[in-house]
C-alpha positions as CSV (number, residue, x, y, z in Angstrom):
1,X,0.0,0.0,0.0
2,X,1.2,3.4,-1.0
3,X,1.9,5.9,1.8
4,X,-1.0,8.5,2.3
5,X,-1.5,10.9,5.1
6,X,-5.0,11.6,4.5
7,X,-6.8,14.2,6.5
8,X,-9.6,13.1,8.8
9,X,-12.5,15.5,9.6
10,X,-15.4,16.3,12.2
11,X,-18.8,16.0,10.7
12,X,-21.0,19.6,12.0
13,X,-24.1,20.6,11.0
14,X,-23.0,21.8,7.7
15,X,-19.8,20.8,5.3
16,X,-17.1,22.6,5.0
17,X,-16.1,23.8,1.9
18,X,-12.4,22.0,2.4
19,X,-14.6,18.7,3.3
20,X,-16.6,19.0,0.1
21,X,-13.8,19.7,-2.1
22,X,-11.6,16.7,-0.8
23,X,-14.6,14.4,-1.2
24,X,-15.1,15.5,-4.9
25,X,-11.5,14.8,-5.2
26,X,-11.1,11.6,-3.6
27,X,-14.1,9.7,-3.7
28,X,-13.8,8.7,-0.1
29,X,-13.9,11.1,3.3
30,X,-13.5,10.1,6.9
31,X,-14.8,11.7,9.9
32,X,-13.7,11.2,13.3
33,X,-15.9,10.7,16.3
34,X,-19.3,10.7,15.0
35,X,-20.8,8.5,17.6
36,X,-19.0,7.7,21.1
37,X,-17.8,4.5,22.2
38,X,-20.7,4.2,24.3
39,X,-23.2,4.6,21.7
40,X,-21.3,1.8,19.5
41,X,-21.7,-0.8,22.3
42,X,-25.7,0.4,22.3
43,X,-25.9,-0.3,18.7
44,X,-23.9,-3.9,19.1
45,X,-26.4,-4.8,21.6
46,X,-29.3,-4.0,19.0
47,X,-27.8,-6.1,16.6
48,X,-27.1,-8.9,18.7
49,X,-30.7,-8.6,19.9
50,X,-31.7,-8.7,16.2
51,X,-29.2,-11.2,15.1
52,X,-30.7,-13.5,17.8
53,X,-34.4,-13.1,17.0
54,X,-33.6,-13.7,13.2
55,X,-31.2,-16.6,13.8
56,X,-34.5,-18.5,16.5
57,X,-37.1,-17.6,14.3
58,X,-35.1,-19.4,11.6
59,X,-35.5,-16.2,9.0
60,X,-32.7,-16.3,5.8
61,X,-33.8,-13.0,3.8
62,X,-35.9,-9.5,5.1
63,X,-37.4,-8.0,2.3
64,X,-36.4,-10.2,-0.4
65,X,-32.2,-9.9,0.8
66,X,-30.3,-12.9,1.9
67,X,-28.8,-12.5,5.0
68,X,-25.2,-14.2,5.1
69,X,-24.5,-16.2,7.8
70,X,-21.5,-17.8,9.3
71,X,-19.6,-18.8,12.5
72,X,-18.0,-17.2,15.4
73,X,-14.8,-18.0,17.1
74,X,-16.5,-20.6,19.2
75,X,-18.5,-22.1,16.4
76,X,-22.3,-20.5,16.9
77,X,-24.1,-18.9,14.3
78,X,-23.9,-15.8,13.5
79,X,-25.2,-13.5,10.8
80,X,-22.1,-11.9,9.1
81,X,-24.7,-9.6,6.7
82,X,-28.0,-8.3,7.9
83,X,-30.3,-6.0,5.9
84,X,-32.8,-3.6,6.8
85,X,-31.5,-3.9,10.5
86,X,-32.9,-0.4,11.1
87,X,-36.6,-1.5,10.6
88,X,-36.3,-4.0,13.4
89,X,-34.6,-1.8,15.6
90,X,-36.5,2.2,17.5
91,X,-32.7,2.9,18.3
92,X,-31.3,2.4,15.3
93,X,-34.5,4.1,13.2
94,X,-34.0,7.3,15.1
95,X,-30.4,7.2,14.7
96,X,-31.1,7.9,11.3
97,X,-32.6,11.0,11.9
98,X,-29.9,12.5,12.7
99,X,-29.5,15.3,10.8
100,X,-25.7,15.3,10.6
101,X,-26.4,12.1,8.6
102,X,-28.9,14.4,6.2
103,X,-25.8,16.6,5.7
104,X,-23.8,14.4,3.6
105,X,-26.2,15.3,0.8
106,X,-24.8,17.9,-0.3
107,X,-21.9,15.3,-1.3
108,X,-24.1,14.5,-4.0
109,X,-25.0,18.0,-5.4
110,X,-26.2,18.8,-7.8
111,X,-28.5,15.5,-7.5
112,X,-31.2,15.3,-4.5
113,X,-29.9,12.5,-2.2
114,X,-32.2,10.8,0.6
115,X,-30.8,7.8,3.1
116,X,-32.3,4.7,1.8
117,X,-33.8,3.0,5.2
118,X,-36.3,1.0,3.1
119,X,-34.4,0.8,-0.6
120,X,-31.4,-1.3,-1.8
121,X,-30.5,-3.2,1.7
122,X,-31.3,-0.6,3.9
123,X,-29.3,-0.1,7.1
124,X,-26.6,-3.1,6.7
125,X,-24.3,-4.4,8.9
126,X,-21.3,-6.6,8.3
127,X,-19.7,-8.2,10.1
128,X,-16.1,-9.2,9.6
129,X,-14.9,-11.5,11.8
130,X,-12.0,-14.6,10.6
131,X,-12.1,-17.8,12.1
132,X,-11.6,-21.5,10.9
133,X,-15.5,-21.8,9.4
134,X,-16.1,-17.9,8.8
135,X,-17.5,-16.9,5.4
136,X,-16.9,-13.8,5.5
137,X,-13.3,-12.0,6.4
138,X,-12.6,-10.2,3.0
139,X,-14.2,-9.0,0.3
140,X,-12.9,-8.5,-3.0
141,X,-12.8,-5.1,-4.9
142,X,-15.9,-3.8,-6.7
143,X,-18.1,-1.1,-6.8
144,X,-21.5,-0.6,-6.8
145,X,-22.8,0.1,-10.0
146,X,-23.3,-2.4,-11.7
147,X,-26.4,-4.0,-9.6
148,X,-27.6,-0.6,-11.2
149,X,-27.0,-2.7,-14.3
150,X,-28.9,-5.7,-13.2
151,X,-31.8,-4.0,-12.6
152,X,-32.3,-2.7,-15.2
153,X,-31.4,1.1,-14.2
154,X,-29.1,3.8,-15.3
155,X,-26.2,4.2,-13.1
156,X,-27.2,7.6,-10.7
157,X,-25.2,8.6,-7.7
158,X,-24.8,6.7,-4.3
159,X,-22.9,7.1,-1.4
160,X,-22.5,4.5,1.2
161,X,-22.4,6.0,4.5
162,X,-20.2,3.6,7.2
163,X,-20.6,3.8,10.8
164,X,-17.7,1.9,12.4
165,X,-18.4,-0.1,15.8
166,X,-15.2,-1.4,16.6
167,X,-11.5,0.2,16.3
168,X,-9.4,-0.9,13.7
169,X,-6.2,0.1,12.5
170,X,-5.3,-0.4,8.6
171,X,-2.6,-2.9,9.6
172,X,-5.7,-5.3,11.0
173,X,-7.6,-5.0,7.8
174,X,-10.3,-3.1,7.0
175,X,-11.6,-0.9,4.4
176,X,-9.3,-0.4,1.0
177,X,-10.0,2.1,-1.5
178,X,-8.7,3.7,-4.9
179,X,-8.9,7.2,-4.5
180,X,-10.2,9.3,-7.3
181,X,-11.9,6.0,-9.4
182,X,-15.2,7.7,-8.9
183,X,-15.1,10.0,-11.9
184,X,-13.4,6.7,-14.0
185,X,-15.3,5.9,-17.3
186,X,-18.1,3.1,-17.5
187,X,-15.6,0.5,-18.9
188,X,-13.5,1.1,-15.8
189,X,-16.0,1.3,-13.6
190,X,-17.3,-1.9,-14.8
191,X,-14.4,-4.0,-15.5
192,X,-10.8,-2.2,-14.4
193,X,-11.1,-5.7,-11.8
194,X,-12.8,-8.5,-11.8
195,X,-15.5,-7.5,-9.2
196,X,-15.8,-9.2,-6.1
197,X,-13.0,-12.0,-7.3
198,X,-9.9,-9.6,-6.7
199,X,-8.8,-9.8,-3.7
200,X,-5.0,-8.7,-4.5
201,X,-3.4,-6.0,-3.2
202,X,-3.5,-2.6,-5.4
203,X,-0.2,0.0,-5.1
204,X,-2.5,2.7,-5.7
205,X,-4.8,1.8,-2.6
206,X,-5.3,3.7,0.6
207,X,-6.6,2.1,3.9
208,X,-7.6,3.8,7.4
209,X,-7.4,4.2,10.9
210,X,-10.4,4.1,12.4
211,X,-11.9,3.9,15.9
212,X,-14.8,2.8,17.4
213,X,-17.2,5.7,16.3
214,X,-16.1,6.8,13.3
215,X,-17.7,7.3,9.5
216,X,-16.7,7.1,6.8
217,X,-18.4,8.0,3.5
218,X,-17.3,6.9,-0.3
219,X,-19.0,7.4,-3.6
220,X,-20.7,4.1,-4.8
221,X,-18.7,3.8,-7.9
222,X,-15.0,4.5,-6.6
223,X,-13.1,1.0,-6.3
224,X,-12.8,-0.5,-2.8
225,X,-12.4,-3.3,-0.8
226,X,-12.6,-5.2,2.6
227,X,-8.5,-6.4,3.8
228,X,-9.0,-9.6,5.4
229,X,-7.3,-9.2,8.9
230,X,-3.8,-10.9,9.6
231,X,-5.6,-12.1,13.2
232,X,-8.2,-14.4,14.1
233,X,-11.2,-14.5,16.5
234,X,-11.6,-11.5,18.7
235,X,-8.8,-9.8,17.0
236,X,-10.3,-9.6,13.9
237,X,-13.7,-9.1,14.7
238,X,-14.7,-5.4,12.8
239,X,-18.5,-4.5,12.5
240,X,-19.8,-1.8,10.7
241,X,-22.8,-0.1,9.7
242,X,-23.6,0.7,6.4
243,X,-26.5,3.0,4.4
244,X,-27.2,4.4,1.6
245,X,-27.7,8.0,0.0
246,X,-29.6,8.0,-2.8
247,X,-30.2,9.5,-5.8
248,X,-33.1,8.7,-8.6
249,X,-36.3,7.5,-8.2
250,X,-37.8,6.1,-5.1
251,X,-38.1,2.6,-4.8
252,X,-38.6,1.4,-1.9
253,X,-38.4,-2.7,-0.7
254,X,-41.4,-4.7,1.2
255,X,-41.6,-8.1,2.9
256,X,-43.2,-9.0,-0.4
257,X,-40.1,-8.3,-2.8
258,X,-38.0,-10.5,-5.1
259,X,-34.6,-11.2,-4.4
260,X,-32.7,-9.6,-6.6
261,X,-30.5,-11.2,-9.7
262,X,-27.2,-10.0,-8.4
263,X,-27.5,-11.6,-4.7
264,X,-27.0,-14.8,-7.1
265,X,-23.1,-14.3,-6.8
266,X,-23.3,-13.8,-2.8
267,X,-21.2,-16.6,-2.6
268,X,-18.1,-15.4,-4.3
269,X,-18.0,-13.1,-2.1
270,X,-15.6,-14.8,0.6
């Protein structure tokens, strides 16, 4: 990995003109402190709450998305990818509200942006933790156009908004990305890697420091990844929040939906 002291910011109740002009530039911005550490542990124990309910009642997809599941250090079940985790939670619903969050869309000016609770996946959460029988450590580079494609849709703006729950320093894995592949062309952004396969290393790539509490925020079609960690069990374990701002026209997901053509290639996705 290339050596790259990027800047890290604190989100207000407006963005800074240096914030906004760094994003445009980069693709990627991250924010320091966004949540405390107490508030992180809150929002664990609301997913674990959720994870548990889900995992009893024996339920595999909300709202027509599979949820990936896997093991834990001591070989339990866990749920490594849950969707829509907000609409099963009054915490993590009026989290969303907060209108820091409602901020970022002016990362997507000119365009309208809205957080998608109830479109794509809604609120996700993965969880990255590397054991013996976990399926899911890593995940290869990509972006996330091209379900865009598969639906049948032009490609419109997205950000994914990231709310980290545990620390994690770059050298334990984590988030990778290629700064400044946002404003590549549609061949690039559709095959400069094989999407989801490449796992390898990039010179050009930038990882970060973060902390329990932090956000991070990065345009839907720069190139990134997930570093598997050089640790196992507890040591690797990094869970993050994830949601989307949206652009385009409202489409909103039900108990009653398909599962989407792309969730086909979930499992390549190790």
């Amino acid at each position: 990995m290339r050596h790259f002291e990027y800047p890290v910011f604190t989100l207000g109740e407006t963005l800074t003109d240096e914030q906004k002009t760094f994003f445009d530039t980069h693709g990627v911005i991250h924010f320091k402190n966004f949540i405390s550490p107490e508030t992180a542990k809150i929002f664990l124990s609301e997913i674990h709450r959720i994870e548990k309910e889900w995992i009893d009642a024996g339920i595999e997809k909300v709202n027509g998305t599979p949820l990936k599941f896997g093991q834990n250090e001591d070989g339990t079940k866990i749920v490594q990818r849950l969707a829509f985790t907000s609409q099963y939670s009054t915490i993590l619903h009026e989290f969303l509200k907060d209108p820091r969050l409602h901020t970022l869309n002016d990362l997507l000016h000119p365009y309208e942006g809205r957080l998608g609770e109830d479109e794509k996946d809604g609120l996700v959460v993965n969880h990255y933790v590397r054991t013996t029988n976990s399926k899911f450590s890593q995940m290869g580079w990509h972006t996330d156009s091209p379900r865009d494609i598969f639906l049948g849709q032009k490609i419109m703006p997205m950000l994914n908004v990231g709310v980290h729950l545990d620390t994690c320093p770059k050298e334990n894995g984590g988030l990778r990305v290629l700064p400044g592949t946002h404003k590549q062309g549609i061949l690039k952004l559709l095959f400069g890697k094989k999407q989801f396969i490449d796992n390898n290393p990039d010179p050009r790539e930038i990882g970060f420091d973060i902390e329990a509490g932090d956000l991070t925020v990065h345009d839907g079609r720069i190139w990134h990844r997930v570093q598997q960690s050089p640790n196992f069990g507890e040591a690797s374990r990094r869970r993050v929040m994830y949601v989307p701002l949206i652009t385009g026209a409202y489409k909103p997901k039900s108990e009653n939906s398909k599962t989407p053509f792309y969730h086909r290639f979930a499992g390549i996705v190790q």
